[in-house]
N, C-alpha and C positions, 0 to 999 in steps of 0.2 A: 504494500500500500504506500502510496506516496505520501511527502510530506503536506501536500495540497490536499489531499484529502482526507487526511485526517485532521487538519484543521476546519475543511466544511464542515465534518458530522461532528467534531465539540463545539461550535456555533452556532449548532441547528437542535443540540439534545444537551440538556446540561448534566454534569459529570461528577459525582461524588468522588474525591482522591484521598483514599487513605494509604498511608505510611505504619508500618510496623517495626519499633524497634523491641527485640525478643532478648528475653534472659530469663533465668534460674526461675524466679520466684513473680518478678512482673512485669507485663509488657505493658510498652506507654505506645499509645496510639495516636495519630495526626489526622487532624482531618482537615479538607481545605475544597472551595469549586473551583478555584482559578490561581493563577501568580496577582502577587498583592495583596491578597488577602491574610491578615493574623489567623495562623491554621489553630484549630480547635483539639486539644491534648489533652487526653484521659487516661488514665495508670487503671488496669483490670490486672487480676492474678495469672499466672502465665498459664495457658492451656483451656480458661474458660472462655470456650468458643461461646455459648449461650449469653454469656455476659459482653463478647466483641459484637454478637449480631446486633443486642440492644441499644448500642453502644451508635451503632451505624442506623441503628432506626433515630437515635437521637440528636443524632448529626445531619440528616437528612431537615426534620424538623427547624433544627436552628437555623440553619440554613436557606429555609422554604422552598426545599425541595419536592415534589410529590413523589409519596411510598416508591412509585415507578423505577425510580431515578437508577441508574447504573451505577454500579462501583468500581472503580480501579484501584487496585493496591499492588503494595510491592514490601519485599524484605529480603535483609540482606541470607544469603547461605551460612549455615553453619552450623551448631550442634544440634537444631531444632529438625533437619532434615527437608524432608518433601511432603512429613503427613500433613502441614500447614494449609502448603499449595493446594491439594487436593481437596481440602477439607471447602476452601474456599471459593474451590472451583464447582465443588456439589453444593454451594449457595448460591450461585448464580455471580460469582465476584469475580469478575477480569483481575489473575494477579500473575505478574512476573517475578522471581525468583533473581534476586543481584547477586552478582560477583562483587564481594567485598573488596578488593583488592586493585577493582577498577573503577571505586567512589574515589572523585578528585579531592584533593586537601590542599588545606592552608598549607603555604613551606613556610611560614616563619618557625625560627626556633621554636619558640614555644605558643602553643594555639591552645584555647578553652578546649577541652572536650567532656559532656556532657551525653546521656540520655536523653535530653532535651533538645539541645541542639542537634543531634545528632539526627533523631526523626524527622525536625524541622528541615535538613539537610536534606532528608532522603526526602521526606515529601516535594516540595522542590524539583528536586532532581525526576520524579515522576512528574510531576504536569510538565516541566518539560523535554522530557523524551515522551508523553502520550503526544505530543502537540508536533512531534517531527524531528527533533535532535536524537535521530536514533543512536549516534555516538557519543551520549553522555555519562554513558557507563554499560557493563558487557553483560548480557543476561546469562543466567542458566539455565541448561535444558533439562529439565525433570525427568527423570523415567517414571516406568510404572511400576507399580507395586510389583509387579514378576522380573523387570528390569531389574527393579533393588535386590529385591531377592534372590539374582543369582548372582551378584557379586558377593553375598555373605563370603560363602564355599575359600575361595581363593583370597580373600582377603584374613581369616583366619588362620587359613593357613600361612601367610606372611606372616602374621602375630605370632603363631605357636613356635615359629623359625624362630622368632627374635628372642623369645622366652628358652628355649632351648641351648642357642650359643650363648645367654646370659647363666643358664644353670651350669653350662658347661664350665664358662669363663670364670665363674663364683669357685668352684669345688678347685679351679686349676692355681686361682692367687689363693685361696686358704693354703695349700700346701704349699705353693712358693713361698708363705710366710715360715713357715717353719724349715725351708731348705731343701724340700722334698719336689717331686714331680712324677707322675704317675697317669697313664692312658686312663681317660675316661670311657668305659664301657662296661659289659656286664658285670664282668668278672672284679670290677672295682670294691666292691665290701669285702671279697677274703681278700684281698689284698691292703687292704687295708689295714684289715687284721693282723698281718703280718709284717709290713713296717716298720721300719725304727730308724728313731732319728739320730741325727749326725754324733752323737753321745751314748746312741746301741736304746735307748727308750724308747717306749710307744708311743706313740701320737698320745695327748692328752685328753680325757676322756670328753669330753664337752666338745672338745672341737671332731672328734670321732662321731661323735652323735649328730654335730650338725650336719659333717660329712654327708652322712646317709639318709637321713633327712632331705639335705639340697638334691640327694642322688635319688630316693622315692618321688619325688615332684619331678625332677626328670624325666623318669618313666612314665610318668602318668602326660606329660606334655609331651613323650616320643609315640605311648601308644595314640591320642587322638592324631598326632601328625599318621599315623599309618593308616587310621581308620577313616582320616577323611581323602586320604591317596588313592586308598582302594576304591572308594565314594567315586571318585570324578573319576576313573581310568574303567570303574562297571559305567557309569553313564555315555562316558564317550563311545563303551562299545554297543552298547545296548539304546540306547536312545535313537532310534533311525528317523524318527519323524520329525524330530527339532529342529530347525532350521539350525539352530546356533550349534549343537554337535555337528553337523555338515560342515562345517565353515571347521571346526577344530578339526576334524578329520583332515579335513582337505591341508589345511597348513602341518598338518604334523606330516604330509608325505616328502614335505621339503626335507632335506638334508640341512640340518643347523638349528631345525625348530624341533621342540621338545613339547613335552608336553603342559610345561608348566607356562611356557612363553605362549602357547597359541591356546590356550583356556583365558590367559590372563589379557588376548590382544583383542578375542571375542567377546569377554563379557566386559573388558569395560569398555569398545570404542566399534569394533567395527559388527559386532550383533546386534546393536540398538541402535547408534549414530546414522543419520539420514547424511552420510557425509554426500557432498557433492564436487568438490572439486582438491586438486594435490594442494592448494594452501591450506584449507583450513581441517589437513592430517597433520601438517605441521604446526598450528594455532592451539589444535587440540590437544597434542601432546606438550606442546611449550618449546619446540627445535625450531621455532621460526626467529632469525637473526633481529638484534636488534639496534639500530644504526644510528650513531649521531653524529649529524650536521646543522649547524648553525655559526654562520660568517664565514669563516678561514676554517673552524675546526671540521672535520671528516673523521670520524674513525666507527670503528664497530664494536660494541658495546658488549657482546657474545648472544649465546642465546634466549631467550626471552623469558624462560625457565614460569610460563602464566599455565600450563596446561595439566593434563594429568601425570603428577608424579612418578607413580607406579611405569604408567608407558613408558615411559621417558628414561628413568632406568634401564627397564626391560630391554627398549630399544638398542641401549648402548652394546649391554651387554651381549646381544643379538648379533649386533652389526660384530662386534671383536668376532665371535662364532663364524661370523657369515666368513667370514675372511679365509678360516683354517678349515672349515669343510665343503666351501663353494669357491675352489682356490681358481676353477675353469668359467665363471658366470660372468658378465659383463659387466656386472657392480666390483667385483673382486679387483677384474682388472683393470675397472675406472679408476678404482683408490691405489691401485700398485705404481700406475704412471703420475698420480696428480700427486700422493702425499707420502706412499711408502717410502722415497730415499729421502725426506726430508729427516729433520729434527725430532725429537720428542714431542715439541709445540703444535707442530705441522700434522704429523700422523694424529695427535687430540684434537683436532681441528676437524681433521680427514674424517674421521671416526663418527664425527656426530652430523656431518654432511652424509656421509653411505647412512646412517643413521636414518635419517631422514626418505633419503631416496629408499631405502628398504622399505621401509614404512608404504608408502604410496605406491611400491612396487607389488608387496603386500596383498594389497587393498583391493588395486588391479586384477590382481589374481582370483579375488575371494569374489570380483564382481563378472569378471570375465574366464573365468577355468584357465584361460592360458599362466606358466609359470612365467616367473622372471627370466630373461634372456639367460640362456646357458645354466642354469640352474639343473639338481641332478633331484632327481624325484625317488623317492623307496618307500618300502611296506609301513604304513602309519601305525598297524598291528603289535610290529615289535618293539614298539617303542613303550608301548605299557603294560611288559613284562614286569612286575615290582620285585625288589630288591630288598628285603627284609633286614631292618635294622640291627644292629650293634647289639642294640641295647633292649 
């Protein structure tokens, strides 16, 4: 929609605008019909929706709106999620979901900040981006409740990883304190048992206990990591009607893709995302360059680091992959003539460029069956063979 037409139909239907700003315990709510107007601010307890609808009937009133009247609202993204949006959207409430990170700010040193202000801000900022400034800040795109939901899986699974090399890292400086060092795995409590320290002593009893202790919580965070491995590796092979398994299939028959990289490149970006064009695979994940000029200065600023995190990782680590098992593909050889004889600097550079172009090479594929030029294809089958833990 143009910005010409969205300003005929707000001066042809008038427009309730409300602002959410959300926290813990209460949200303070803005209400306004127009720019210039002192917006109308009311603090309700956080999550009572029944007490927001009233709220918006009462705002209408003040205002001399009739009950009729449309609502637009907005709030910024963040611990609250997307049951807001939706909640609001089964009211009949036009609302967009903000990227926090793309709300403009004062640069002086030091600026007021406020819950008050801060509504006042976003309201603002809504009437005018309804009115046509679509670039005054960057929307989010909400899934759906089965969208969210299948990124639980893989995203716990990052977590229980993280908890894992932390129990690891935990039991590994307790014994460096004492002088010791010893493999972490099963067989760790008799051996523990049998230890002594640098004076022919046992381990001290307290720290023995914590020991095994940090080493039962271990267990218990290696067996869900197994149970939810086997989880997504029966789904991939059993699930044939899913779109979104089709698409993991399809990328695990590449060589360099695993199974944890093409679960994690489906559910969060290319099984939901309407994507339409190669910039905005790069926008999305955050590998879009970021460049400043102004006078005499030029330089590039690195990447823009605004997208999904996870990808963006993934990607890297993807792209080093692509290199050592797709050593014959056309990307491999792009980056061996442009950045492989360079510097350290250069190949870091190189890296999150094939980065990128993998990404969209990717994409291409998942949309058009064809692989990436020279690329070498094999059984996606054997790839989720599981390997039963240590521990």
């Amino acid at each position: 929609m143009s910005a010409t037409r969205i300003n005929d139909s707000n001066t042809t239907r008038p427009v309730l605008y409300m602002a959410l700003e959300l926290s813990e315990k209460t949200w303070k709510l803005a209400f306004t019909t127009g720019l210039g107007q002192e917006p109308r601010q009311r603090d309700i307890p956080s999550r009572a929706v029944l007490v927001m609808e009233a709220e918006i009937h009462a705002a209408k009133e003040r205002f001399g709106l009739p009950p009729e009247t449309s609502v637009v609202s907005c709030y910024e993204a963040g611990r609250d999620g997307f049951w807001l949006h939706r909640c609001l959207l089964a009211r009949g409430v036009e609302n967009v979901v903000v990227d926090s990170s793309s709300i403009e700010v004062d640069r002086r040193q030091r600026r007021a900040k406020t819950d008050r202000l801060d509504v006042k801000k976003l309201l603002k900022m809504l009437v005018r981006y309804q009115q046509g400034e679509r670039d005054v800040w960057r929307t989010v795109r909400a899934p759906t409740v089965e969208e969210e939901d299948a990124r639980q899986l893989h995203r716990e699974l990052e977590t229980l990883h993280h908890e894992q090399t932390s129990h690891s890292n935990r039991i590994k400086g307790l014994l460096s304190s004492c002088g010791e060092t010893l493999e972490v795995d099963r067989d760790l409590p008799q051996r523990l048992k049998k230890l002594r320290l640098w004076d022919g002593s046992p381990l001290p009893a307290d720290l023995h206990r914590r020991l095994l202790r940090e080493f039962e919580r271990m267990q218990v965070v290696n067996r869900q990591i197994r149970e939810l491995e086997q989880t997504r590796a029966r789904r991939i092979r059993q699930e044939e009607k899913e779109p979104a398994m089709s698409q993991v299939r399809t990328l695990l028959r590449l060589k360099g893709i695993g199974v944890n990289s093409s679960w994690l490149y489906v559910r969060e970006v290319f099984g939901w995302r309407q994507i339409k064009n190669r910039r905005q695979i790069g926008a999305i994940v955050g590998l879009t360059g970021s460049p400043y000029r102004s006078g005499t200065l030029d330089h590039e600023q690195g990447i823009s680091k605004a997208g999904n995190r996870r990808m963006r990782a993934m990607a890297i680590e993807i792209a080093w992959g692509w290199l050592h098992f797709q050593p014959q593909s056309a990307l491999s050889g792009w980056y061996e003539q442009r950045f492989a004889h360079g510097g350290k600097r250069l190949r870091r550079i190189g890296i999150v460029a094939l980065a990128r172009k993998l990404l969209v090479a990717l994409w291409k594929y998942l949309e058009t069956g064809v692989p990436p030029q020279g690329a070498e294809l094999g059984d996606w089958q054997s790839k989720l063979h599981y390997t039963p833990s240590l521990l």
